[in-house]
C-alpha positions in Angstrom: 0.0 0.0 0.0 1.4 3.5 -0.7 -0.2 6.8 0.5 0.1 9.9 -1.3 0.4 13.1 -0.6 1.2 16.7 -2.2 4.9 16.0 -0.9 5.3 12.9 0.8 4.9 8.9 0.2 4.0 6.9 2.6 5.5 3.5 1.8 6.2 0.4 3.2 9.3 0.0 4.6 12.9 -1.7 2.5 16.0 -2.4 3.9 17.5 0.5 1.6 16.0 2.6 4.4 18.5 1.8 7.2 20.5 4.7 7.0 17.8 7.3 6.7 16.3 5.4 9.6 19.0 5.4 12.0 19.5 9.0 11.3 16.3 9.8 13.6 16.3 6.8 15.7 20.0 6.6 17.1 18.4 9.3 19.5 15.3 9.2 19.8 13.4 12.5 20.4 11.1 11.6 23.4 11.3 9.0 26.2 8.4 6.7 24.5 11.0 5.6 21.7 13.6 4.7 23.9 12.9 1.1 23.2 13.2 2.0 19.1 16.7 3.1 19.8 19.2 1.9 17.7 23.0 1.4 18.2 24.6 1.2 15.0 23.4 0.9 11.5 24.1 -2.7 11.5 21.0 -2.7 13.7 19.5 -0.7 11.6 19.4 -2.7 9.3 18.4 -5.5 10.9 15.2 -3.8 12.3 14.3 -3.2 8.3 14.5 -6.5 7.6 12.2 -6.8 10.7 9.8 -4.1 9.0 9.8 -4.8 5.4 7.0 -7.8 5.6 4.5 -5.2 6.9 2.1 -3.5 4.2 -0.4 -2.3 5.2 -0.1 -0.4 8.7 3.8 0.6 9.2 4.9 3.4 6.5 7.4 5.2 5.9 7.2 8.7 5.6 9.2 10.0 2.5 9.8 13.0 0.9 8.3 12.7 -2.9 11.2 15.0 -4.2 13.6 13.0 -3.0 12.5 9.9 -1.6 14.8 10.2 1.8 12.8 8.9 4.7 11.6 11.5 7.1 10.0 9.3 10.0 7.2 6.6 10.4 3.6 6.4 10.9 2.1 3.6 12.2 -1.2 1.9 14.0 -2.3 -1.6 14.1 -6.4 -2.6 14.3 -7.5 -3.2 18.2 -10.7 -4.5 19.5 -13.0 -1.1 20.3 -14.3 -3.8 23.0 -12.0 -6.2 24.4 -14.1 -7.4 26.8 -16.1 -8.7 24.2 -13.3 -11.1 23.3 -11.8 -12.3 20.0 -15.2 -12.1 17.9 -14.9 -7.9 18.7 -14.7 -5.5 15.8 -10.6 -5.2 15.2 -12.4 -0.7 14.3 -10.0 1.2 16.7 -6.4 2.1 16.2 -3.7 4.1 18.1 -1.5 5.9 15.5 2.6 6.4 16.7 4.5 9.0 14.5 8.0 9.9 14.6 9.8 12.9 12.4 13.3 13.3 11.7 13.9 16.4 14.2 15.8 17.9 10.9 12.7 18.1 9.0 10.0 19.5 11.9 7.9 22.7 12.0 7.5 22.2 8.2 4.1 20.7 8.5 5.1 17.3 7.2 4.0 15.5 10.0 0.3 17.1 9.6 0.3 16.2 6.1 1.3 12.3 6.8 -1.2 11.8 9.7 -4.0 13.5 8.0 -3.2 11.0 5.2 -3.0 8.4 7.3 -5.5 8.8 9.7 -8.4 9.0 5.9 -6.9 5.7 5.1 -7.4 4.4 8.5 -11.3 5.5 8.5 -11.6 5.2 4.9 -10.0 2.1 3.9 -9.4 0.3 6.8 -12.8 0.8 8.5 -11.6 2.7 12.0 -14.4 3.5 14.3 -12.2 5.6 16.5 -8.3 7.1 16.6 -6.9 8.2 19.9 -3.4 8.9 20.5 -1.0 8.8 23.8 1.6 11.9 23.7 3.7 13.0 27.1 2.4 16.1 28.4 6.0 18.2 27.5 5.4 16.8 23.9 3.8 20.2 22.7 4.2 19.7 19.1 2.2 16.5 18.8 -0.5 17.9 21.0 -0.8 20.5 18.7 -0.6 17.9 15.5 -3.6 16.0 17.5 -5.7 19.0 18.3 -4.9 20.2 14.0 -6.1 16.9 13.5 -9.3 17.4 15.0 -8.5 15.5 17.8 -10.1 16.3 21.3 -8.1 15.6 24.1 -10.2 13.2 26.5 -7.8 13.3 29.6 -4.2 13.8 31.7 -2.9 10.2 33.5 -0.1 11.5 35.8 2.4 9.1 36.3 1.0 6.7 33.4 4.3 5.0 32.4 7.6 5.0 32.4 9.6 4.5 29.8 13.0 5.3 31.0 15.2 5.1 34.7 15.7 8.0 36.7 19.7 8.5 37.5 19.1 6.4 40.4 17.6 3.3 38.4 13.8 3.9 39.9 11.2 4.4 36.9 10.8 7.9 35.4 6.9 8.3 35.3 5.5 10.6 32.9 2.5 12.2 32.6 0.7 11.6 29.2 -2.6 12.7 27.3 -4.7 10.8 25.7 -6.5 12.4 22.6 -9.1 10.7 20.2 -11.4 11.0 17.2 -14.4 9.0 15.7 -15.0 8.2 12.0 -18.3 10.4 11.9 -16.1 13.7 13.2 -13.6 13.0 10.8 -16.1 13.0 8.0 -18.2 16.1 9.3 
């Protein structure tokens, strides 16, 4: 599946892709990545070997001009209601996006979500979007809330995704924003 948009592609990941990859994730730009860091490029590309079997719901995000990779977007389908077991509409997906910190504030990210999030509702039949972003994470708050997205509520102290110096976990505190199909389409 490929996505496209007035300057990006959003593609499927290749194993081409490793070095454009570990450009953005050899330091990751906020603690919820941490486990997405990579070492060395020979990790790299190792994880796009991991990535390249995936089609329809991991992309990456590429500049049309130039087809460098820029970031990622993903979300995989989740039950809306898991306590209705394995029979439960798979209509509810929470998107992750990461931008190479070189190409922010240019609006690409905005153009790749909103993308994303009309083939989500439109093609892959989401019900609902919500998102998780840390509460010092003011640029994707403000991608959610261009998106449309309400934000439904704070968690303080939700998760941790990193140690403190002293090895105990470093909570954060994180939003949670969302969006249904029939506000998207309004």
């Amino acid at each position: 599946m490929i996505i496209d948009t007035e300057r990006l592609i959003l593609r499927p990941f290749v194993e081409t892709d490793a070095e454009d990859v570990f450009e953005y994730l050899h330091k990751p730009a906020v603690n919820c990545f941490a486990s997405m860091k990579l070492d060395t490029i020979e990790d790299a590309k190792a994880e796009m070997k991991k990535r390249v079997g995936e089609t329809e719901y991991y992309f990456a995000i590429t500049l049309k001009d130039s087809g460098k990779v820029i970031g990622e977007i993903d979300a995989f389908p989740e039950a809306g209601e898991p306590h209705e077991g394995e029979n439960s509409p798979q209509d509810t997906f929470s998107p992750c996006w990461m931008l190479n910190l070189n190409y922010t504030g240019k609006g690409y990210a905005y153009e790749a979500a909103h993308a994303f999030f009309d083939y989500l509702f439109n093609e892959k039949g989401a019900r609902r979007i919500y998102a998780y972003t840390e509460d010092y994470n003011k640029p994707s708050q403000r991608l959610c809330e261009k998106l449309g997205m309400r934000r439904e509520g704070l968690f303080l102290e939700f998760i941790s995704f990193v140690n403190n110096p002293d090895g105990t976990p470093h909570y954060e505190n994180t939003y949670q924003y969302a969006i249904l199909r029939k506000e998207w389409n309004e």
